[in-house]
C-alpha positions as CSV (number, residue, x, y, z in Angstrom):
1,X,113.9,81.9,154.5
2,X,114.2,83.5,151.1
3,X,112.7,87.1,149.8
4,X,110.6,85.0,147.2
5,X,109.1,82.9,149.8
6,X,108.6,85.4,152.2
7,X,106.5,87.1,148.8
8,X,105.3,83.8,148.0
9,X,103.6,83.7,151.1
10,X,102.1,87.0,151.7
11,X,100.2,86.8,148.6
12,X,99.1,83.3,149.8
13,X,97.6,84.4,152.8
14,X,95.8,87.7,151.2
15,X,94.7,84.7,148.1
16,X,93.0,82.8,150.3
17,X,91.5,85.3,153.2
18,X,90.0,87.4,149.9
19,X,88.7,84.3,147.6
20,X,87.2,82.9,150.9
21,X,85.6,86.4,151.0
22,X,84.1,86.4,148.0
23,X,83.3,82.7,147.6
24,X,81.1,83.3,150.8
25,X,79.0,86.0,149.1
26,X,78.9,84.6,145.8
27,X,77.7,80.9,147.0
28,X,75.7,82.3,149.7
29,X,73.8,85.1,147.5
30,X,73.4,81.7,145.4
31,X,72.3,79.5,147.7
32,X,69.7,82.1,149.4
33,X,68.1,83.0,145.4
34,X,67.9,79.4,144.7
35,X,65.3,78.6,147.6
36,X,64.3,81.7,148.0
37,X,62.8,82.4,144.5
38,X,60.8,79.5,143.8
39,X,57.7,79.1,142.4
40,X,54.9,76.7,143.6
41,X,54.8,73.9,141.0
42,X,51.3,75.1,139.5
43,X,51.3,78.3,141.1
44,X,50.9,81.7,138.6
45,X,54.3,83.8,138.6
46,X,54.2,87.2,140.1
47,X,54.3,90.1,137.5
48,X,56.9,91.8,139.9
49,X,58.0,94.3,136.8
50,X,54.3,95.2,135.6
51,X,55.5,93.6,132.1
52,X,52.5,94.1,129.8
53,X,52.6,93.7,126.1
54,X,53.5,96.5,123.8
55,X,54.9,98.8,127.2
56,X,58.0,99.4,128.7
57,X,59.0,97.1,131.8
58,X,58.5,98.9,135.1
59,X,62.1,101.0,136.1
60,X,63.2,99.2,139.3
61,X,66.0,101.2,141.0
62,X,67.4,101.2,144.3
63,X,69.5,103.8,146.1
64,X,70.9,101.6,148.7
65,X,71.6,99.1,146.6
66,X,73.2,101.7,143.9
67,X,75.5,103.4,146.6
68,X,76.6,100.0,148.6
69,X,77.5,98.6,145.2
70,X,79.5,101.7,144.4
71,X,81.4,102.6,148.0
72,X,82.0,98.9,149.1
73,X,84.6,98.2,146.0
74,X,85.5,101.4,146.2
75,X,87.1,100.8,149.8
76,X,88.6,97.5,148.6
77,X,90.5,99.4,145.8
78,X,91.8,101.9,148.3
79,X,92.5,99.1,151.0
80,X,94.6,96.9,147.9
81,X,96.3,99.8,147.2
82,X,97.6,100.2,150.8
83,X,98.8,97.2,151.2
84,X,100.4,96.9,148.1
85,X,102.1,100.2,148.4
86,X,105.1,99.3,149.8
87,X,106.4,96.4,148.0
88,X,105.5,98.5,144.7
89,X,107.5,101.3,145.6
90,X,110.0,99.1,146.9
91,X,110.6,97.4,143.5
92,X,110.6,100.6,141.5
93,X,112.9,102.1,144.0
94,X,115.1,104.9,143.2
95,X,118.7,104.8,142.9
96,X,119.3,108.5,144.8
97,X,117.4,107.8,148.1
98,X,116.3,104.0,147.7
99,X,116.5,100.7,149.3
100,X,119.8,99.4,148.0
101,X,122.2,103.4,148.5
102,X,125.0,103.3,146.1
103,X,126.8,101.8,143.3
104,X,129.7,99.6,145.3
105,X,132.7,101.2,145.4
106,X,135.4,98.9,144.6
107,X,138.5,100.7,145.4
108,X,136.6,101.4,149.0
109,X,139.2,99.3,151.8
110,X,135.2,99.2,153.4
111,X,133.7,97.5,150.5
112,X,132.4,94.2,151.9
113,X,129.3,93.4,148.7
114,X,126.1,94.7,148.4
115,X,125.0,92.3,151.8
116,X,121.5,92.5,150.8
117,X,118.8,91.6,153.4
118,X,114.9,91.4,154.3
119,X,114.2,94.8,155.9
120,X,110.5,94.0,156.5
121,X,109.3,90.4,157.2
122,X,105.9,91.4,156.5
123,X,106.8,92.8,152.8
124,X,109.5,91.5,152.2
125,X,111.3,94.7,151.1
126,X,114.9,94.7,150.5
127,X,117.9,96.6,151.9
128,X,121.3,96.1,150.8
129,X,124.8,98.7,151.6
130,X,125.2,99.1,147.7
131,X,124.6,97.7,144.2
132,X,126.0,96.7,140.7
133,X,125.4,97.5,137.3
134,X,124.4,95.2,134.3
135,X,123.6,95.5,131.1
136,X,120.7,93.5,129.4
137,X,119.5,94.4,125.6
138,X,116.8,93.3,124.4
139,X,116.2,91.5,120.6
140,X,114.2,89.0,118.2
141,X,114.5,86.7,119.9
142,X,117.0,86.6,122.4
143,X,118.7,88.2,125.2
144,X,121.9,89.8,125.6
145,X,124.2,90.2,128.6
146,X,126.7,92.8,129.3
147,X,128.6,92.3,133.2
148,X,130.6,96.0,131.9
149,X,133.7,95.6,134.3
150,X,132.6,93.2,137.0
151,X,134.8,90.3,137.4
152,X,133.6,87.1,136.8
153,X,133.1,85.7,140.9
154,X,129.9,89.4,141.1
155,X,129.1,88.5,136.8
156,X,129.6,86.1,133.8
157,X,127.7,85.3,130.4
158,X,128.0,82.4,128.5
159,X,125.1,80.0,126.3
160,X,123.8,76.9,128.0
161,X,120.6,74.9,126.8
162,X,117.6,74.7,127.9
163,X,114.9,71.9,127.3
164,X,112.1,73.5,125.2
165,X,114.1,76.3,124.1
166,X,116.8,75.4,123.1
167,X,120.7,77.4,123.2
168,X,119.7,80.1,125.4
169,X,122.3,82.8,127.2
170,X,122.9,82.6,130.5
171,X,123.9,85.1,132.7
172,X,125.7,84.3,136.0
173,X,125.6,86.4,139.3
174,X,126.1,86.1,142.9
175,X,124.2,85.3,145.9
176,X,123.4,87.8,148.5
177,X,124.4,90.9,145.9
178,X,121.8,93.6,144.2
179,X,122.3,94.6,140.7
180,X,120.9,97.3,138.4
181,X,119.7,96.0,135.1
182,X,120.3,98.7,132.7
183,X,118.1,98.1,129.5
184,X,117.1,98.6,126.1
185,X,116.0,97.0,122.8
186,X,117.1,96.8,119.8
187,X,114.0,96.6,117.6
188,X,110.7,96.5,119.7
189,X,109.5,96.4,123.1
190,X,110.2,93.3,125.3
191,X,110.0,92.6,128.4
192,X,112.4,90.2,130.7
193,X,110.9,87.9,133.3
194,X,112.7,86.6,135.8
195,X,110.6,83.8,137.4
196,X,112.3,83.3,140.7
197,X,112.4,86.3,141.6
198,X,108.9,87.6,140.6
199,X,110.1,90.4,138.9
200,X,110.1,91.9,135.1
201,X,109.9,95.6,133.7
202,X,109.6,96.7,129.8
203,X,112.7,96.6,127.5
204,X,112.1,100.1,125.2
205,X,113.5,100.8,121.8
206,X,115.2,104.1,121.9
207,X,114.9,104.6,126.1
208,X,116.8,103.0,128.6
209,X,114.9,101.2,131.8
210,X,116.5,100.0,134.7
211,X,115.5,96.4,136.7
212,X,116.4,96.0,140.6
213,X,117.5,92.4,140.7
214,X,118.4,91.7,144.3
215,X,120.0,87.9,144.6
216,X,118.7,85.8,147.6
217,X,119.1,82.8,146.9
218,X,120.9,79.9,144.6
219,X,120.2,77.8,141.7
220,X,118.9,78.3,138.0
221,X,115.6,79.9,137.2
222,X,114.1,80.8,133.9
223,X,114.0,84.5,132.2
224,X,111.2,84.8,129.5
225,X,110.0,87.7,127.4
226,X,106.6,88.8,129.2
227,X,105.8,91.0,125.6
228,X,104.8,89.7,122.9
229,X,107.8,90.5,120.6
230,X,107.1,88.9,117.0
231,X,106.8,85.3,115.4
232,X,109.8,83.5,117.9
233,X,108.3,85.1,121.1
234,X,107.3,82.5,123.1
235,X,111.0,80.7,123.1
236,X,112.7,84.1,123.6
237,X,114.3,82.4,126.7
238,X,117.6,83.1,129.3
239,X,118.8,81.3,132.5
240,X,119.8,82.7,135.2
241,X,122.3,80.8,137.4
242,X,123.1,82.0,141.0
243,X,126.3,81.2,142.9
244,X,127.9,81.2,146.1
């Protein structure tokens, strides 16, 4: 089972417990107000507010209802926070004492890829015995590439098309290895989106960010610009193709 389905259904299962959480308060505050506050067909309304022409409305307040509307979300926030935590932190993960240790050393007789696996089921955090380094810059309106020195089986670039959008780049990488996106822009702030593998992170002008972009599984998946960049946004495209 891939990382992205493992994700894919975590955030299914919290989805569904939490919207049939609230749908049952919403429809059954609904449902109780609807018979509940009826009027008789010619009965007289009761003035519950005091309303009187030419005075204020009578303040209606109540504490319990004040501090149960205040602590109750308050403990969701904190318990959404908890649970999402981990996978956060997992995704902005160092590269001193983080998931994926080292930059692979090549000219190590050990070196045997980056191996990367699920270390949590439940998170689906991932571990791997070392990473590589890309390079991906940022421009209106289109996305540039850089493998630096790995050869072409770990990285390769090239254009392909893509219905919709055209000529688009296309970078090439392998399956079961982590890379490090290094990145920056050469005009304004993007943002790359890689679809498949639920992940993006801002593209700065003047400041490099970094991208963990662990590869589980095969196939071609979409990158899009997730900040709105200028007039050709919205078909600021790449592919990424995985490999064997």
């Amino acid at each position: 089972m891939s990382v992205e389905s493992v994700l894919f259904d975590i955030l299914w299962d919290e989805f569904v417990l939490w919207s049939a959480f609230v749908a049952a308060i919403t429809f059954g505050w609904l449902y109780h107000h609807s018979f509940w506050y009826r009027s008789d067909e010619d009965g007289e309304l009761p003035n519950r507010d005091g309303i009187r022409v030419g005075f204020f409305p009578k303040h209606n307040d109540d504490i319990r209802l004040e501090v149960t509307w205040t602590v109750l979300p308050f403990l969701l926030i904190v318990y959404l926070t908890y649970i999402s935590w981990a996978p956060l932190d997992a995704t902005w993960t160092s590269t001193e004492n983080g998931n994926h240790n080292a930059e692979c050393d090549y000219d190590n007789p050990g070196y045997d890829g980056s191996n990367n696996r699920i270390a949590d089921m439940e998170t689906g955090i991932i571990e791997s015995d070392c990473y590589h380094i890309i390079e991906i810059t940022g421009q209106q309106w289109s996305w540039i590439f850089d493998c630096r020195d790995l050869g072409p089986d770990l990285c390769e670039t090239d254009f392909t098309t893509a219905e919709v959008y055209g000529t688009v780049p296309r970078l090439m990488l392998k399956e079961g290895e982590t890379y490090l996106a290094v990145m920056e822009s050469n005009d304004v702030t993007h943002a790359p989106w890689f679809l498949e593998l639920a992940t993006k992170e801002d593209v700065l002008p003047g400041q490099q960010t970094a991208l963990w972009l662990p590869i589980t599984e095969g196939g071609d998946s979409i990158i899009l610009c997730a900040e709105y960049c200028g007039d050709a946004h919205s078909v600021m495209a790449g592919i990424l193709s995985v490999h064997k």
